[in-house]
C-alpha positions in Angstrom: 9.1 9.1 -25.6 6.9 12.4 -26.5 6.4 12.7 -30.6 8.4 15.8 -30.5 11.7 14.0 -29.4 11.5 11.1 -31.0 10.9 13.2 -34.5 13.8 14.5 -33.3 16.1 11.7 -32.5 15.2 9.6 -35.8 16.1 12.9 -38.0 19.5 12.8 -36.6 19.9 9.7 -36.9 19.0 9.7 -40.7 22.1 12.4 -40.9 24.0 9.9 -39.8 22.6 7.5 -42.3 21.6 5.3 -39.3 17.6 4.4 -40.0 16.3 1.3 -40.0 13.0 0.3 -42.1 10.6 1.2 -39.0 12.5 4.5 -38.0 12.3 5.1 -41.9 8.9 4.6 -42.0 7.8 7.0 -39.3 9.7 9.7 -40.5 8.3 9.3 -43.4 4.9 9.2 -41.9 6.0 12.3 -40.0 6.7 14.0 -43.3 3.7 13.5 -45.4 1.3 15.2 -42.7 2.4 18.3 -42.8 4.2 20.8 -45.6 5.7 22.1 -42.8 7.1 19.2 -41.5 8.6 18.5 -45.1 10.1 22.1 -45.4 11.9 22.1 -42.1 13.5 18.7 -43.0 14.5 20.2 -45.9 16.3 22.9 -44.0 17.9 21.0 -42.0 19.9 19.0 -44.6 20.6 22.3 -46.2 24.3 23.4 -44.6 24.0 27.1 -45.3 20.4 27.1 -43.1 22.7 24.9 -40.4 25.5 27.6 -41.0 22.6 30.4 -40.3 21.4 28.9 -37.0 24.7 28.2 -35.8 25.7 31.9 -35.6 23.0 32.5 -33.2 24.0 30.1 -30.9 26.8 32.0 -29.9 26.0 32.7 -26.0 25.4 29.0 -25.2 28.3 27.0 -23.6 30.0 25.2 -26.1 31.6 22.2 -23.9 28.1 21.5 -22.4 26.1 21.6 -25.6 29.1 19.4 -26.7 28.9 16.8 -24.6 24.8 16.7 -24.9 25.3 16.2 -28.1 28.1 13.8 -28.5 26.1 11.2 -26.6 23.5 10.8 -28.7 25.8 9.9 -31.3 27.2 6.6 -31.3 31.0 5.8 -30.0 32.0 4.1 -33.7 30.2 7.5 -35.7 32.0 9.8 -32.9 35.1 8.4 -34.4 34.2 9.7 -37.7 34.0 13.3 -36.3 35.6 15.3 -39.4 35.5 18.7 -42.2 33.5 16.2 -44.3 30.2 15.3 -42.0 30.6 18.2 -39.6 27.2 19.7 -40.9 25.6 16.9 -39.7 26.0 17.4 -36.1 25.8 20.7 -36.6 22.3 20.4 -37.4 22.1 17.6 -34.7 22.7 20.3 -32.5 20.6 22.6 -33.9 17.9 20.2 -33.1 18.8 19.5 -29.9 18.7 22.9 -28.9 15.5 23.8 -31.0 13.5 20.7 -30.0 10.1 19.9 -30.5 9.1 23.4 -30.9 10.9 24.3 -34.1 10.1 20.7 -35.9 6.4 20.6 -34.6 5.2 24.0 -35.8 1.8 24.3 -34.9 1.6 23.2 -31.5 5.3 24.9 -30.1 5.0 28.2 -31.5 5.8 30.9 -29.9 2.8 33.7 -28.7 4.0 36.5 -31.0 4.3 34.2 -33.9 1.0 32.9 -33.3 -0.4 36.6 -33.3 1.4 37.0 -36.6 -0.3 34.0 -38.1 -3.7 35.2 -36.7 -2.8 39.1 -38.5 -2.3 37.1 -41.8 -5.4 34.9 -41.4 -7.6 38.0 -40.9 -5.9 39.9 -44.2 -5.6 37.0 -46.2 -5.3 37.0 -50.0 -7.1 34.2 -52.2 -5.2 31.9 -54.6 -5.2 32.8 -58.3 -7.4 31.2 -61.0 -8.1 30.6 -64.5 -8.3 34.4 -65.5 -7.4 35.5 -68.8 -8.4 38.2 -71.6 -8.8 37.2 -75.5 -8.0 40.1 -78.2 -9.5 39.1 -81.9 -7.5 40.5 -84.7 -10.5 43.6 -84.7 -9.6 44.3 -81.0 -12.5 42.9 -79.9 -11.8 41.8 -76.2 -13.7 38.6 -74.5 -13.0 38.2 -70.5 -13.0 34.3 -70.5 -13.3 33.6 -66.9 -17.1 34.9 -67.3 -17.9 33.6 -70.5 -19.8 30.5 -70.8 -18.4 27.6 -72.8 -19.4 27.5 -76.3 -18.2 28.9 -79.5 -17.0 32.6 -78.9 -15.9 33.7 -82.7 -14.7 32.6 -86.2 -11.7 34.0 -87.7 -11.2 33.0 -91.4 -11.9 29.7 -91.4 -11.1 28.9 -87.5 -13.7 28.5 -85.1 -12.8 29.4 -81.7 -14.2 27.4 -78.9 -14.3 27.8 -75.2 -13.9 24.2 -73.5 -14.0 23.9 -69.4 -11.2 27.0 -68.7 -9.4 26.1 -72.1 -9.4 27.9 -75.3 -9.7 25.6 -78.1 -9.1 26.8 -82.1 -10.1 23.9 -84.3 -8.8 25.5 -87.9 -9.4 24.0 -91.7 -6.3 23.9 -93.6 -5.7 27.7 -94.2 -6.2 28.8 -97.8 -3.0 30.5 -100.0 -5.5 33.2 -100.3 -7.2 33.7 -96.7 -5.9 36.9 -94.5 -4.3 35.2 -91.7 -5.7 37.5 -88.6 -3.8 37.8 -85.3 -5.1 37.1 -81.6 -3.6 37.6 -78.2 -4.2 35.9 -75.0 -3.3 37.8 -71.7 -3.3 36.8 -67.9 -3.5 39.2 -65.5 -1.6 38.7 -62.2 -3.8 36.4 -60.2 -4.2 34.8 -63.5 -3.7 31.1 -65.5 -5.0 30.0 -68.7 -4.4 26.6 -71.4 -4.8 27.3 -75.1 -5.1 24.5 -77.8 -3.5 26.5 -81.2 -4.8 25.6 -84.7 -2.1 23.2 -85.1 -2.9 21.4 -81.8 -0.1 22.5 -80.2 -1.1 23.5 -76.1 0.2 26.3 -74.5 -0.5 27.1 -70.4 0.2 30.6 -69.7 1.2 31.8 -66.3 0.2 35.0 -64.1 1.4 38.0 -65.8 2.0 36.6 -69.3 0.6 36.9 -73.0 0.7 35.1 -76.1 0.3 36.4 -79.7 -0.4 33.6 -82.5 -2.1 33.4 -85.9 -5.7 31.8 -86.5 -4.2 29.7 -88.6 -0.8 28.5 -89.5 0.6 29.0 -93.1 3.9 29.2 -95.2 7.3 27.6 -94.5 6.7 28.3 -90.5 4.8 28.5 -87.6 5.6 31.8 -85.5 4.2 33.2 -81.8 5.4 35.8 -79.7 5.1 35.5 -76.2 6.0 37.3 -72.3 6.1 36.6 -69.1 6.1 32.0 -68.3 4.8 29.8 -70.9 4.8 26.1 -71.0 4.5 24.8 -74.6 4.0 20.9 -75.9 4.5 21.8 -80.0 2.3 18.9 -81.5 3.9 16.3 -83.5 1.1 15.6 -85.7 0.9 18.8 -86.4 4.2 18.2 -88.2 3.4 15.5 -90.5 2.7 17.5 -93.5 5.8 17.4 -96.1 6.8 21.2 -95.4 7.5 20.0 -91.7 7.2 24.1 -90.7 8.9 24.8 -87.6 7.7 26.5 -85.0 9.5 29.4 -83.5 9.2 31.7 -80.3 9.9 35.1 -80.3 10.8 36.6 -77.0 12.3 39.8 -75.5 15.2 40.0 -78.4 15.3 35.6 -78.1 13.7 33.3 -81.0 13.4 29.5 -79.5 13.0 27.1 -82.6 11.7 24.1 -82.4 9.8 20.9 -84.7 8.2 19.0 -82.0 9.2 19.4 -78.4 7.9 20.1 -74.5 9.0 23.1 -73.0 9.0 26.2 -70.2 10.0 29.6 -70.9 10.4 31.8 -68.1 10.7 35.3 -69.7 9.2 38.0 -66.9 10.7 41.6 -67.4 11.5 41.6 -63.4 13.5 38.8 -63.8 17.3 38.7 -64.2 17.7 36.5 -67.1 15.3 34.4 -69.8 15.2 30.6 -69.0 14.7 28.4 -71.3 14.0 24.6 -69.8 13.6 21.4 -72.5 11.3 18.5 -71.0 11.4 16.6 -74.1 12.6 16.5 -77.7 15.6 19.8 -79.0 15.1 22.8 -78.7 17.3 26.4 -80.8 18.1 29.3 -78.2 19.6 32.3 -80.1 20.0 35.8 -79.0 19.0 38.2 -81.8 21.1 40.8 -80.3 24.1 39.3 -80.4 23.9 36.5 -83.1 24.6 33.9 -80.6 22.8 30.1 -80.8 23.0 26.9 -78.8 20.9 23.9 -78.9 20.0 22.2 -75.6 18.7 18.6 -75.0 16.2 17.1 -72.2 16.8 18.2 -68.8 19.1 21.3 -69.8 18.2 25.0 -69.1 19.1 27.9 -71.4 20.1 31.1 -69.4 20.6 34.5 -71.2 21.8 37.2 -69.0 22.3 40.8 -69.3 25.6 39.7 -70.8 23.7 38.3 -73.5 25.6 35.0 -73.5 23.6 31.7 -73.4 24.8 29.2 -70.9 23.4 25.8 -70.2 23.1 23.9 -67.2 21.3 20.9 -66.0 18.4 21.4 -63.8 15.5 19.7 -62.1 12.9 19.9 -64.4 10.1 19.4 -61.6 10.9 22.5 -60.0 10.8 24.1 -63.7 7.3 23.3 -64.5 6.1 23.2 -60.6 3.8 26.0 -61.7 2.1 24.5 -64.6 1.3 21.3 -62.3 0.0 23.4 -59.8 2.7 24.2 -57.2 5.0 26.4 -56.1 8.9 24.9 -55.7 11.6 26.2 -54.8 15.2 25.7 -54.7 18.1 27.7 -52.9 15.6 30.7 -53.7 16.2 34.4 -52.9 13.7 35.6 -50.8 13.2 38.3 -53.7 12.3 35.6 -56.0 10.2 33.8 -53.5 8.4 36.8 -53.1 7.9 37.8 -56.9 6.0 34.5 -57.9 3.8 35.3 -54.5 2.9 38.7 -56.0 1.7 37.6 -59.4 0.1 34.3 -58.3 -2.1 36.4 -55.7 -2.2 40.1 -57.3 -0.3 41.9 -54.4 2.5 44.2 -54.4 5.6 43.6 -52.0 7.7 46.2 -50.5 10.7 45.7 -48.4 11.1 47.7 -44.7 15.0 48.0 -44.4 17.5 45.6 -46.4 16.1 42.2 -46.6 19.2 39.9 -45.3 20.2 37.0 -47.7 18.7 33.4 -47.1 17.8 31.1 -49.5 14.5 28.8 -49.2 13.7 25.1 -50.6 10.2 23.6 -50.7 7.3 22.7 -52.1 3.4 23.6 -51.6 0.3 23.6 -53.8 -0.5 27.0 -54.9 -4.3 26.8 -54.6 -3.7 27.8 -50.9 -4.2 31.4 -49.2 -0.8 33.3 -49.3 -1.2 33.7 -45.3 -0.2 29.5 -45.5 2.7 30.3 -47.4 3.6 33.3 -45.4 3.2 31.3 -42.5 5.8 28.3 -43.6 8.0 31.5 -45.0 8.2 33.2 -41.6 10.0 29.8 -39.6 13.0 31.5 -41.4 13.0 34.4 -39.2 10.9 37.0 -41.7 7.8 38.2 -41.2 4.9 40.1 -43.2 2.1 41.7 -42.6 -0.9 42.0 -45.2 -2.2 45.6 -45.9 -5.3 45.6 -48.5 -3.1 44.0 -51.8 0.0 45.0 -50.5 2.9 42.6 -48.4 5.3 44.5 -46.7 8.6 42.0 -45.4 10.0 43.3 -42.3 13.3 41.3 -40.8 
């Protein structure tokens, strides 16, 4: 039996929960080649994606695709044919009908597709990088991505310290007396950068984002402002001293408090609504603007909407932080969203020809790739782009 086939065969019999160890073992062989191998997987245990491809089926002869299809599954599983597990052969059928050329991408695509992928190749756009900008509290500006490592400046009595694409502030214990001065980190899009604060707290910043701190930390608290994504890891030993100072987070009318904690804060002005996900320790939500607080433990996302209510849910953490570790993940994503991480990560602009239809993605690919190799995995949903200098336009 040709690859194609049996790829095909063993993923419907996994919808049936009907592997054994080998056939489990190839697939999962199968799967690890190839991001695009894992992505359409995904989709296919997705039931709005079966739901999709369905509809378009409509001009094939039901009772003949029927009967292909219902013997390939076994007589004691056709007797289990019901509202519960129809999605299943739904999606048998759906790959039946597309076969080898929709699971095996490269080698069954179709000519204009392939002259797509060759368009994006030939416009690509390069990954971003550790790119960001330091303000000193004089408004003195150092571009750090071409700045050697070394010592780059003393405020009060912290030294600042460029370490391998990290900036490092190693601070004495701050005086009663010493002006506390003010610096600011920014990323561009295109951008990433990791920060160690005076207290030894780290902070990654995302495309697109800034963070505002003191030199050195002082009084009954430790304060930052910050926009755009942030991931945080507040240092414990930082809070050993008696006055145990918390440390808070000021954000587009939100203040996140903290004593010791790992965090994400997705806070970008052309999103819908702040996020707020705790890795570990407890973490303080409140909305200034309407005097509303709630606490959230490990694995729980804080959402503020325009409403300005705060609700919690439980998430998957991974998909959270996928950025900070170097990926881009998705779940049930708009194509909107999809598309607004792709324009900071590689510094493009993204316009839309006609009304974008509604379909959600799912996946998972390192972001140190050319967009074209996410555009390419993007466009086996039936969208296409096409590349223009540092602009995307998505045509249906």
């Amino acid at each position: 039996m040709k690859e194609p086939q049996k790829i095909a065969d063993l993923i419907i019999k996994f919808l049936h929960n009907n592997l054994d160890t080998e056939e489990k073992a190839i697939l999962d062989e199968w799967l690890s080649k190839s991001e695009k191998n894992r992505l359409m997987f995904e989709r296919i245990k997705n039931r709005d994606y079966i739901k999709e491809k369905l509809s378009t089926f409509n001009q094939i002869d039901p009772e003949h695709l029927w009967d292909k299809i219902i013997h390939r599954i076994p007589y004691q599983k056709r007797l289990l044919l019901n509202s519960r597990n129809w999605y299943r052969h739904a999606a048998a059928a759906i790959i039946f009908i597309t076969g080898a050329s929709v699971l095996l991408y490269n080698s069954y695509q179709h000519v204009k597709m392939t002259a797509q992928a060759d368009i994006l190749r030939n416009h690509d756009l390069l990954p971003g990088g550790n790119r960001a900008t330091l303000t000193l509290g004089d408004g003195t500006q150092i571009v750090l991505d071409s700045t050697r490592n070394g010592n780059l400046s003393k405020q009060g009595n912290t030294a600042i310290l460029k370490i391998d694409n990290q900036l490092v502030y190693n601070s004495a214990k701050a005086k009663k007396s010493e002006q506390i001065l003010y610096n600011t980190v920014t990323t561009p899009r295109g951008g990433q950068y990791q920060i160690a604060l005076p207290d030894g707290s780290l902070v990654w910043l995302n495309a697109a984002s800034s963070i505002t701190f003191p030199t050195a930390f002082k009084g009954k608290e430790r304060r930052i402002k910050i926009s755009g994504e942030v991931y945080l890891e507040v240092s414990k030993l930082a809070l050993s001293n008696k006055d145990k100072m918390p440390f808070i987070v000021e954000l587009n009318g939100v203040e996140v408090r903290v004593l010791g904690t790992r965090f994400n804060i997705n806070a970008y002005e052309d999103e819908r609504e702040v996020k707020v996900t705790l890795l570990e320790g407890s973490v303080n939500v409140k909305n200034l603007y309407v005097d509303e607080a709630k606490t959230i433990e490990p694995g729980e996302q804080a959402i503020l909407g325009s409403s300005g209510n705060i609700d919690t849910k439980l998430v998957d953490i991974e998909e959270a932080v996928a950025w900070k570790n170097g990926y881009f993940q998705f779940e049930n994503a708009s194509l909107q969203s999809v598309m607004r991480q792709i324009s900071r990560w590689y510094d493009v602009n993204v316009s839309y020809e006609g009304n974008p239809r509604k379909r959600q993605f799912g996946g998972k690919i390192k972001r140190d790739v050319n967009a074209s190799e996410i555009l390419k995995i993007l466009e086996e949903s039936n969208v296409h782009f096409d590349i223009q200098g540092k602009n995307i336009i998505v045509k249906p």
